[in-house]
C-alpha positions in Angstrom: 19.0 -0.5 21.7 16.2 -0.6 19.1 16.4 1.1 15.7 12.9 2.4 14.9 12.2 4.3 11.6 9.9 5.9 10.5 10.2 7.3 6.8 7.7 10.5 6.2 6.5 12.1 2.5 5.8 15.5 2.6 3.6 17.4 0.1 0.5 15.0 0.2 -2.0 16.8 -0.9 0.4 19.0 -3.6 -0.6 17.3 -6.6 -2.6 14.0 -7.6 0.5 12.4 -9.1 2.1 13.4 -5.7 -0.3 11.6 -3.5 -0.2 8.4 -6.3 3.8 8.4 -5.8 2.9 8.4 -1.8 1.0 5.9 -2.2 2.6 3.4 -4.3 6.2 4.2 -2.3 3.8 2.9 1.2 1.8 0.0 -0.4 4.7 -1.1 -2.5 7.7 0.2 -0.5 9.2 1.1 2.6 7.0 4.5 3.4 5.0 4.7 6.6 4.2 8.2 7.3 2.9 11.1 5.6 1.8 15.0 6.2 -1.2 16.1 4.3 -1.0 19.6 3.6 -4.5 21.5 3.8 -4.5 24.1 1.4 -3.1 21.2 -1.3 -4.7 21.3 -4.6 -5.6 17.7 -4.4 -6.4 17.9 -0.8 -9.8 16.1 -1.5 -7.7 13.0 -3.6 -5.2 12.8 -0.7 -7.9 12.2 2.1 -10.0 9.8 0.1 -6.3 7.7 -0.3 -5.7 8.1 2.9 -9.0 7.0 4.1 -8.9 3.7 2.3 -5.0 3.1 3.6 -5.2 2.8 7.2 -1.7 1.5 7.2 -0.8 4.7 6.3 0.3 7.3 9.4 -1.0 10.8 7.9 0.2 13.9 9.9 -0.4 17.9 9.2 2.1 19.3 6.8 1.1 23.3 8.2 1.9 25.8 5.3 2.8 29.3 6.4 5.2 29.9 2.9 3.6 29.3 -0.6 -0.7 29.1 -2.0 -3.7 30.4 -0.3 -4.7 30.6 3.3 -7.2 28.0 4.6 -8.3 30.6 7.1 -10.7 33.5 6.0 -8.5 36.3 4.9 -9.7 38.9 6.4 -9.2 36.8 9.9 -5.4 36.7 9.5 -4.3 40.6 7.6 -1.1 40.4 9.0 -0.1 37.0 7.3 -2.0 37.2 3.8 -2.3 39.6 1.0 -5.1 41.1 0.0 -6.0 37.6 -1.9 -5.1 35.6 1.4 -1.8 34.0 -0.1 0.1 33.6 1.7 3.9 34.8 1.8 5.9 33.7 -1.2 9.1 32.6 0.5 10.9 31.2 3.8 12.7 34.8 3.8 9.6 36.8 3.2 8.3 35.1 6.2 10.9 35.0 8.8 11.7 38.6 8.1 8.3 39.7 8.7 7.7 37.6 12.1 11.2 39.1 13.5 10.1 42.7 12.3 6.4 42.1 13.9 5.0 42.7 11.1 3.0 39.2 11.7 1.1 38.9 14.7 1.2 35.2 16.3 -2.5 35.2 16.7 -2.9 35.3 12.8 0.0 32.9 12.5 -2.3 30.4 15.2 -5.4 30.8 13.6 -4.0 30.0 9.9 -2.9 26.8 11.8 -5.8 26.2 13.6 -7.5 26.4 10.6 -5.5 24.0 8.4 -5.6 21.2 11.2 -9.2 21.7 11.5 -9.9 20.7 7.7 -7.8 17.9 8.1 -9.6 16.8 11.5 -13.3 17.5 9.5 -12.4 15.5 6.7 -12.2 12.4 9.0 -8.4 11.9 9.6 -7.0 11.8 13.2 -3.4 13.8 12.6 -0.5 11.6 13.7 1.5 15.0 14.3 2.7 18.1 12.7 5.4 19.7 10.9 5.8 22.5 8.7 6.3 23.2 4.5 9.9 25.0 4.3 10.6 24.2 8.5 9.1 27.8 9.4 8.8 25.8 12.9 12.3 25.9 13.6 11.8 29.8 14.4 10.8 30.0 18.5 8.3 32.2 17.5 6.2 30.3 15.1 7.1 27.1 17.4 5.7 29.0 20.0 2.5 29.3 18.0 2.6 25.8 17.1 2.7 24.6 20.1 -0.2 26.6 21.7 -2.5 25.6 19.1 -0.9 21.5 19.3 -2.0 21.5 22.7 -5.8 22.3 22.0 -6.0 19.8 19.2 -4.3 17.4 21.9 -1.5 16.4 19.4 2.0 16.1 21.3 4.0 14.8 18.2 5.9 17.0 16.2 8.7 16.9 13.7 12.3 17.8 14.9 14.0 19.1 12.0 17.6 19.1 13.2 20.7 17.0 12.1 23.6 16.1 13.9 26.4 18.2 11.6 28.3 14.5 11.0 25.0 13.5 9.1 24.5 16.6 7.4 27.9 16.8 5.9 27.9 13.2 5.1 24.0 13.0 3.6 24.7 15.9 1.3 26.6 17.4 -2.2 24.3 21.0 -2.1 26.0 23.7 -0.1 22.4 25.4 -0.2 21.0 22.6 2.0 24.3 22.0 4.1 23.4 25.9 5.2 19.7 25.1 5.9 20.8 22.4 8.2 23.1 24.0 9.8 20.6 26.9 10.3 18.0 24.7 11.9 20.8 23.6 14.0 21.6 26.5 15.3 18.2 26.6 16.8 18.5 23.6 19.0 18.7 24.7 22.4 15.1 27.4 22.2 13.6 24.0 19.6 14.1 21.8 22.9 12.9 24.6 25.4 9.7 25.4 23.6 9.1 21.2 23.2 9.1 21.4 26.6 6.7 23.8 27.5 4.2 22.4 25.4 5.0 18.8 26.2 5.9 18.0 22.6 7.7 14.5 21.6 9.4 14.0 18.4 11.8 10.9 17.2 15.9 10.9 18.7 17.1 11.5 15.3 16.4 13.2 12.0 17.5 13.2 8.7 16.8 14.4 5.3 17.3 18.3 5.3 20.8 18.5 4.1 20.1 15.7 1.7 16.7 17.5 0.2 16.5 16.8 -3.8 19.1 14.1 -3.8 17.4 10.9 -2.1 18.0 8.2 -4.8 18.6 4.6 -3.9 22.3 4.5 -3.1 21.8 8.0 -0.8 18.9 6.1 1.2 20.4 2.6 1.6 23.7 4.8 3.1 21.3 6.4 5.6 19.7 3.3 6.7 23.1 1.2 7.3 24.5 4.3 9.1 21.3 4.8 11.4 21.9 5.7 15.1 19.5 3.5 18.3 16.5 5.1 18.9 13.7 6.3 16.7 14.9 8.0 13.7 12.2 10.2 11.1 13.6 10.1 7.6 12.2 13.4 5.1 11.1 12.4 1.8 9.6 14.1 -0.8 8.4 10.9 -3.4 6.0 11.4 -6.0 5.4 11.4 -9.7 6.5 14.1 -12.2 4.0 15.4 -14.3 2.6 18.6 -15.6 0.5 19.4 -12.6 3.9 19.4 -10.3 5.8 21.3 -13.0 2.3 24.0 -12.7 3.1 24.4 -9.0 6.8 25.8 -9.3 8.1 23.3 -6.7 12.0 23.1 -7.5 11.5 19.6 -6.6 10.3 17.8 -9.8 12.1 14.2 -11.1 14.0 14.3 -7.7 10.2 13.2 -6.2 10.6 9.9 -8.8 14.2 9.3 -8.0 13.0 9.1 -4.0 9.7 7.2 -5.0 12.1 5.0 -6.8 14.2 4.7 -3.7 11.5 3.5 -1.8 10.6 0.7 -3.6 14.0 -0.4 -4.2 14.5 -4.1 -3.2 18.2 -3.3 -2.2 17.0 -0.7 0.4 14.1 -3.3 1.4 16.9 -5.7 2.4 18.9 -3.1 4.3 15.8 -2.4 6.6 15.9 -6.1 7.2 19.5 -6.8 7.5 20.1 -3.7 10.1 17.1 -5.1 12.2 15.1 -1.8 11.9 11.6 -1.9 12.9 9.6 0.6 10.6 7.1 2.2 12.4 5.0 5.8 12.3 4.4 8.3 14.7 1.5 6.8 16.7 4.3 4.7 17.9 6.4 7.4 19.4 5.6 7.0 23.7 
C-alpha cells in the first residue's frame, strides 16, 4: 500500500515571520499544506503568499482559544468578553462548553465567521482543523461539523495518535497527556465524522511531539510511517520579536521545525521510503 503524506504548518497568519518560515519550508522544503488562521495578525500577508503559491494547500486553522473574535461580539456573548476575545486557554474553554455556559450557536457562528473571511479573501479552504484541538471535544465537533457541511468542506484534521507513536515521537510528559487525552476521544471523533460525512488522513502525527520537531525527530517519523495517508503537525516559522509579542510558548522550536523541513537528509528519506507528498485536496 501507498504511503501518502501530507505535512501541515499551523499558525499562518500568526506573524509575518511565521508565514515567511511557511513559506520558505514549502518552496524550499518538504511542506505541502497549511491552515490560515483568520483572526491572525498578518492574516492579510498570509493570503497575499498564498495567493501567489498555488502549490501551496491552505486550510482553516478555526480559533476558539486565544485573540479577538472575527464575528461581531455582541453576535456570540456567550463565547467573548466584553472586548470579543476570546477565551484565554484550552481549560477556560472546555470548562465553559461542558458547564453550558457557551451556547454552540455562538460557537458556529464564530466559525462561520472565520471560514467566511478566508472564503472572501479568494482562497478555496482545503479543510479545517482547530488552534489548541478544541475539535476533539463532541461538542464543538459537533458544531464543526454543521457549519463544514454548509461551506461544502468534508476534510478535516484527525488529531489522534496511535499510543506506540505517541510514546515514541515524544520527551514532554505535558504532550504525552494531550495525546493521550485526544485519544481517549476516538470512538464519539469517528461517530460525529460520520454524521457529517467528514474524511480526514489514516494516520496522524505530531501532538505528542509538539515543540520538539528538529531534523533527527522528523527523518524518525518519516522512516517509521504506516500505509495509507498520514498528516504530519508542524508548527515552522521564524523567531522574531513579533512571535515573542504574541506569547506563543512556541518560539525557536518554529526555526528548529522550518529547519527540519528543508533538511536534505529528511528530503532523501521521503525519497528513499517511496512516500508520495501530497495535500488534502488529494484525500478521496
Amino acid at each position: 500500500m501507498t504511503k501518502q503524506l501530507i505535512l501541515n504548518a499551523d499558525d499562518f497568519g500568526l506573524t509575518r515571520g511565521v508565514n515567511e518560515g511557511i513559506l520558505r519550508a514549502h518552496r524550499d522544503g518538504i511542506l505541502t499544506s497549511t491552515t490560515l488562521m483568520a483572526n491572525g495578525d498578518a492574516f492579510g500577508h498570509a493570503v497575499e503568499l498564498a495567493q501567489a503559491t498555488p502549490s501551496l494547500g491552505v486550510g482553516c486553522h478555526l480559533v476558539l482559544v486565544g485573540g479577538s473574535s472575527v464575528a461581531p461580539p455582541g453576535q456570540i456573548p456567550s463565547l467573548v468578553d466584553s472586548s470579543g476575545r476570546l477565551p484565554s486557554s484550552l481549560v477556560a474553554l472546555v470548562a465553559r462548553v461542558i458547564s453550558g455556559a457557551i451556547r454552540r450557536a455562538d460557537i458556529e457562528r464564530e466559525l462561520r465567521a472565520q471560514i467566511g473571511k478566508i472564503q472572501r479573501a479568494g482562497l478555496k479552504p482545503t479543510h479545517l482543523d482547530t488552534h489548541k484541538h478544541t475539535h476533539v471535544h463532541p461538542r464543538v465537533l459537533d458544531a464543526l461539523g454543521r457549519v463544514a457541511q454548509e461551506f461544502g468542506i468534508h476534510r478535516i484534521r484527525k488529531p489522534i495518535e496511535r499510543l506506540r507513536d505517541s510514546w515514541s515521537s515524544s520527551g514532554n510528559p505535558k504532550q504525552l497527556v494531550a495525546a493521550s487525552a485526544a485519544r481517549a476521544a476516538t470512538l464519539q471523533f469517528r461517530k460525529l465524522m460520520r454524521k457529517y460525512n467528514l474524511r480526514a488522513p489514516d494516520n496522524f502525527l505530531g501532538l505528542a511531539s509538539t515543540g520538539g520537531v528538529d531534523a533527527t525527530a522528523l527523518r524518525r517519523l518519516i522512516d517509521t510511517l504506516s500505509p495509507g495517508q498520514t498528516e504530519i503537525m508542524l508548527h515552522p516559522g521564524i523567531c522574531d520579536a513579533d512571535l515573542a509579542r504574541t506569547g506563543s510558548r512556541l518560539q525557536q522550536q518554529r526555526e528548529s521545525e522550518m529547519q527540519a523541513l528543508l533538511d536534505p537528509a529528511v528530503k532523501r528519506a521521503v525519497a528513499e521510503n517511496g512516500i508520495q507528498l501530497i495535500t488534502f485536496a488529494s484525500l478521496a
